[in-house]
C-alpha positions as CSV (number, residue, x, y, z in Angstrom):
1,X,0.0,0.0,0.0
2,X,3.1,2.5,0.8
3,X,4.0,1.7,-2.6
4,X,1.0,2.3,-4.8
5,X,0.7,5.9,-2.3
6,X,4.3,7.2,-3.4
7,X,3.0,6.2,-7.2
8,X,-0.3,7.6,-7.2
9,X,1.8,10.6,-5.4
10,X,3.9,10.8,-8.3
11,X,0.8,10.5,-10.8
12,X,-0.6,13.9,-8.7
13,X,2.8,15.7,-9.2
14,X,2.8,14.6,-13.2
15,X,-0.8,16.0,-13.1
16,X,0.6,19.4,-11.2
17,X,3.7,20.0,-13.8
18,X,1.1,19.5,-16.8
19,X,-1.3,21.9,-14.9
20,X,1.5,24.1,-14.9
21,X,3.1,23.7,-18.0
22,X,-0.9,25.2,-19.3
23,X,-0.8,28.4,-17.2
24,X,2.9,29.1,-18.6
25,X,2.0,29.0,-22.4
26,X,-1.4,30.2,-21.3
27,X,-1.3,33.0,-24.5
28,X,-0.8,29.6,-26.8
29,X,-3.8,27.6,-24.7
30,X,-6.2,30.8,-25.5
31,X,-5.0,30.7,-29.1
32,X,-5.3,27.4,-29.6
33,X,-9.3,27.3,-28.3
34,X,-9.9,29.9,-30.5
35,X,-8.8,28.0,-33.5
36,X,-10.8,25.0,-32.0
37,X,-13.8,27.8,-31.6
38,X,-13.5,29.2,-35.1
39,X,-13.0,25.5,-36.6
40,X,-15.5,23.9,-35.2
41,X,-18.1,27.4,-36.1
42,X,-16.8,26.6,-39.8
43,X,-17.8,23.4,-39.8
44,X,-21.1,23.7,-38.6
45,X,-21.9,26.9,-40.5
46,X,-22.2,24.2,-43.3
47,X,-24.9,22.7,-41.6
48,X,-26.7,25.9,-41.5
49,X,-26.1,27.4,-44.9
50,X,-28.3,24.1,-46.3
51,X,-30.8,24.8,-43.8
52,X,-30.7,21.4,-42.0
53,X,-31.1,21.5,-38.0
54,X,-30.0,17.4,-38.8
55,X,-27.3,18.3,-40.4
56,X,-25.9,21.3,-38.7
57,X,-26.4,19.4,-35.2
58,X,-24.9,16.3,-37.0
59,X,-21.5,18.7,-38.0
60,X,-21.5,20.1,-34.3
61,X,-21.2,17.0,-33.0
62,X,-18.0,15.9,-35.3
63,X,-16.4,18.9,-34.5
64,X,-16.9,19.0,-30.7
65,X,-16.3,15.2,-30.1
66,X,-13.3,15.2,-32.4
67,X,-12.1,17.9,-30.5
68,X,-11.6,16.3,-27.7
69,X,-10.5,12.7,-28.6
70,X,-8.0,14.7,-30.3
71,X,-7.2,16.6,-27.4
72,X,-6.7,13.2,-25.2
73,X,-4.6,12.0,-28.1
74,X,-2.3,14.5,-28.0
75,X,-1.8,15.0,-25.0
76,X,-0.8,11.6,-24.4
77,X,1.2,11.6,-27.3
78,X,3.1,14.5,-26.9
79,X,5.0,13.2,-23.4
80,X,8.0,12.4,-24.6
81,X,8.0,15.7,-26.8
82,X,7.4,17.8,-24.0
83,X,9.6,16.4,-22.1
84,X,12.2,16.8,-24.4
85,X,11.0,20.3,-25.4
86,X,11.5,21.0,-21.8
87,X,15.1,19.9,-21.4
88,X,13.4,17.0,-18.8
89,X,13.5,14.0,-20.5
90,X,16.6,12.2,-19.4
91,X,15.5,13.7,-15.7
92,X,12.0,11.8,-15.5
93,X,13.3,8.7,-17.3
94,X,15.9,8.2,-14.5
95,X,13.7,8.9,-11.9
96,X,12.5,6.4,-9.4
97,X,9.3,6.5,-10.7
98,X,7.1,3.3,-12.4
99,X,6.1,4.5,-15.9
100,X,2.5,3.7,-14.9
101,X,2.2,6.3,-12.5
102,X,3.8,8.9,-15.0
103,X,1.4,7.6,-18.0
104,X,-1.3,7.8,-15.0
105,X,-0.6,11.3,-14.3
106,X,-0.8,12.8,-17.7
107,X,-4.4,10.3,-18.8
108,X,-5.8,11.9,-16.1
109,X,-4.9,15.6,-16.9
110,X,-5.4,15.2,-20.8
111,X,-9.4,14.0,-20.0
112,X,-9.7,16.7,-17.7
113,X,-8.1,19.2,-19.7
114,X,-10.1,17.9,-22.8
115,X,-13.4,18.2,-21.4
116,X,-12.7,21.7,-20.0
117,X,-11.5,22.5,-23.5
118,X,-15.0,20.5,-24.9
119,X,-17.4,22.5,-22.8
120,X,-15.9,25.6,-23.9
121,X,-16.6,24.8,-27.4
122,X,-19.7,23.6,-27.0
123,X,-21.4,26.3,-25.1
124,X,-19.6,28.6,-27.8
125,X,-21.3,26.5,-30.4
126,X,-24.7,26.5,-28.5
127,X,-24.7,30.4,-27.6
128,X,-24.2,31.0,-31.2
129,X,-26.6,28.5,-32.8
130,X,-29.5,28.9,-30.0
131,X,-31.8,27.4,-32.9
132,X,-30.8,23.8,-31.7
133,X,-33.0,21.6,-30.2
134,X,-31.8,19.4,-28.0
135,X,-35.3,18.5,-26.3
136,X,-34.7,14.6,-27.6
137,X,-31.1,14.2,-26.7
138,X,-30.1,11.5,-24.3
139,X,-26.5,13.2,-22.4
140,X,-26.2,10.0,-20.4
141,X,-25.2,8.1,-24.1
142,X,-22.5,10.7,-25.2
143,X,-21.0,10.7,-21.6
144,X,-20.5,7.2,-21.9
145,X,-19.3,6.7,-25.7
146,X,-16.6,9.7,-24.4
147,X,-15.1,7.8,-21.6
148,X,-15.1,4.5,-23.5
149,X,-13.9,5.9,-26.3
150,X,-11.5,8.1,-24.2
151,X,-9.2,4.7,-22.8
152,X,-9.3,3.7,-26.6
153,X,-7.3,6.8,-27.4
154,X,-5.4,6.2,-24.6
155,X,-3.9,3.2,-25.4
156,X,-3.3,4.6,-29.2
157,X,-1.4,7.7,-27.3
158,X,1.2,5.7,-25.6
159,X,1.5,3.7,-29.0
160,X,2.1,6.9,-30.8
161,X,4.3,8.3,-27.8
162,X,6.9,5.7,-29.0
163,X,7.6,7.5,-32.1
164,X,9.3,10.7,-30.7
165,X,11.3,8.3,-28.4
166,X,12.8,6.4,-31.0
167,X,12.8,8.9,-33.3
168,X,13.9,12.2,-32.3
169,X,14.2,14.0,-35.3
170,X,10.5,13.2,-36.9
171,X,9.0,11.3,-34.4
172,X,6.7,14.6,-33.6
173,X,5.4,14.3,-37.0
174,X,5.0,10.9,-37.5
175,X,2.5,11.3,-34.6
176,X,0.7,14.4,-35.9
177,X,0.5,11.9,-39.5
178,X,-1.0,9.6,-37.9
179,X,-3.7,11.5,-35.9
180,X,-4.2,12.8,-39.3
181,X,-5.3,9.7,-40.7
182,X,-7.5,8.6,-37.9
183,X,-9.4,11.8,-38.5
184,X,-9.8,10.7,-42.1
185,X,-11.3,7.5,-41.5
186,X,-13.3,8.0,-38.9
187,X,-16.1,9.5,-40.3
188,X,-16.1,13.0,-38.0
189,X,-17.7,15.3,-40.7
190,X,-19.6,12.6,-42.9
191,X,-20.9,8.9,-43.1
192,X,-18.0,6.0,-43.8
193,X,-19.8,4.9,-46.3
194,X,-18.8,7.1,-48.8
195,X,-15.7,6.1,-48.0
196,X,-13.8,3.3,-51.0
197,X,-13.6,-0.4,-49.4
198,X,-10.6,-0.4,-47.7
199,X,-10.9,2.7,-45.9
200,X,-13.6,1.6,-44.9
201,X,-12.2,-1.2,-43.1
202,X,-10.0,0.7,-41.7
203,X,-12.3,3.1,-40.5
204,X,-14.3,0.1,-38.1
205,X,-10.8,-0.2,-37.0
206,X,-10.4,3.3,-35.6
207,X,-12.0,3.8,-32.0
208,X,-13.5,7.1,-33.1
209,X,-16.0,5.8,-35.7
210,X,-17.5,3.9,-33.2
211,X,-17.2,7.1,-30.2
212,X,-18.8,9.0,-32.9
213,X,-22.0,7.1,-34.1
214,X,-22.8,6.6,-30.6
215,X,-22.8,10.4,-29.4
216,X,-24.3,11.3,-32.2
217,X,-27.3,8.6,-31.9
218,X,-27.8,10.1,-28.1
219,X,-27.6,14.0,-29.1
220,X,-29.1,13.4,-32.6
221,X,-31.7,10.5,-32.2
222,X,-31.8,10.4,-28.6
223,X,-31.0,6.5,-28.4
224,X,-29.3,4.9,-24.7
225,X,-26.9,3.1,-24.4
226,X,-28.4,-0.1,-24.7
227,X,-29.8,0.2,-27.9
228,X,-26.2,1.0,-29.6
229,X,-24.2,-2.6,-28.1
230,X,-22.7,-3.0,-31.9
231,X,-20.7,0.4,-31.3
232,X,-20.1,-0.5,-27.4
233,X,-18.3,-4.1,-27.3
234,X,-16.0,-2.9,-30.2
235,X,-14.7,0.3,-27.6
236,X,-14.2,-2.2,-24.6
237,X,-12.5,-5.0,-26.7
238,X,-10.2,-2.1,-28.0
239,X,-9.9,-0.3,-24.6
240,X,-8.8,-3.6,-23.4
241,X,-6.4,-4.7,-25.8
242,X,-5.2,-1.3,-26.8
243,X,-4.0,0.4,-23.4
244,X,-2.3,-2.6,-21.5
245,X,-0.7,-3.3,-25.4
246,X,0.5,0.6,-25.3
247,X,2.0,0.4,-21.8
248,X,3.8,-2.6,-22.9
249,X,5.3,-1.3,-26.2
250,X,6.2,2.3,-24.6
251,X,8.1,-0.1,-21.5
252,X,9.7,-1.4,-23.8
253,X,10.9,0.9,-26.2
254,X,11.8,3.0,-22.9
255,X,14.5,0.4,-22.3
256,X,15.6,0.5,-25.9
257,X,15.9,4.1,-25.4
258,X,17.8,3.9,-22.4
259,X,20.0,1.5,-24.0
260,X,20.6,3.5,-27.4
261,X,21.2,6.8,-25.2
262,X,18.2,8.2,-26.9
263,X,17.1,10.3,-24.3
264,X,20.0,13.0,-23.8
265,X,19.5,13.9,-27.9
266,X,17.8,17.1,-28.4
267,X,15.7,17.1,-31.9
């Protein structure tokens, strides 16, 4: 028990530096939820100009939802770059602290940080489009696809954290690539049928799709839960395989790291 108090300790003090890493790029944070703002207005303005509430509510909810996986997602992501960004990396590798309880830390402050950053936009979003009717939406469903879908993204984080680890130079945007390509697929602004054949099978293999369908069935069609099972089991088969499989791989190419002397390399 003295053990898992120091770790969960350590998680806190992860979640503290990230807390404070916000407030000391604050003027970036503000600039960046504008953009989000502004983005996800564009979007939805689509939705508008063809006079469809369907539609427009359909385009709010790709935006906003997106959002914030992608927010999770890069948080997570990002570690390693931070780190190294701040001249910390070879500092919190060495430290006598399990990787867990740093990984822990910085889940924890990404979901919260992404549902602050979330409500923002979607009170923006509602202010500005008070025509929305949201009289048949069922909240309890999009809470729920968000945190199953939110340990989906957190398993593909720590797989995509590997990549500025091992590769210093273009690891960074190997991982913005690849976040790139999940928002593709995943059918945030339009249905994945339209999609050709294979993309489509990659797109039932993206988390997202499935995050996405069920939010908007609760906000659009006002559906629980238990009527959406085909887009639940395929979240808690991948949050299940995908975040122990993550901590794994990142473990692992930590010691490969350590190993290859990896960490004291600036990029």
């Amino acid at each position: 028990m003295t053990i898992v108090a120091h770790e969960l300790k350590a998680s806190y003090a992860f979640i503290e530096r990230n807390f404070f890493l916000t407030r000391r790029y604050w003027g970036w944070e503000v600039a960046f939820l504008v953009y989000s703002v502004a983005g996800a207005l564009s979007i939805s303005l689509i939705g508008a100009d063809q006079g469809s509430p369907t539609l427009l509510l359909t385009l709010m909810v790709g935006a906003i939802f997106w959002n914030y996986l992608s927010v999770v997602f890069s948080w997570i992501a990002e570690t390693v770059s931070i780190e190294r960004w701040e001249g910390t990396l070879e500092y919190t590798f060495m430290a006598p602290v399990r990787r867990w309880a740093q990984l822990l830390g910085s889940v924890l402050y990404a979901m919260v940080y992404g549902l602050v950053h979330t409500a923002v936009i979607f009170v923006a979003l509602v202010l500005f489009f008070p025509q929305l009717d949201f009289s048949n939406a069922n909240p309890l469903t999009a809470v729920t696809f968000m945190l199953l879908g939110s340990f989906s993204f957190v398993g593909i984080g720590m797989i995509a954290a590997i990549l500025p680890l091992l590769y210093v130079e273009r690891g960074a945007q190997m991982t913005f690539v690849l976040q790139s390509c999940l928002l593709l697929v995943s059918g945030v602004y339009y249905s994945i049928d339209i999609l050709p054949g294979w993309m489509q099978v990659l797109s039932h293999l993206s988390p997202a799709t499935y995050v996405l369908d069920g939010v908007r069935a609760g906000l659009v069609k006002g559906m629980s839960v238990s009527e959406l099972t085909a887009d639940v089991w395929p979240l808690l088969v991948a949050g299940a395989v995908l975040t122990p499989f993550g901590l794994w791989a990142f473990g692992r190419a930590e010691q490969y790291a350590k190993r290859t002397g990896k960490l004291k390399r600036v990029g």
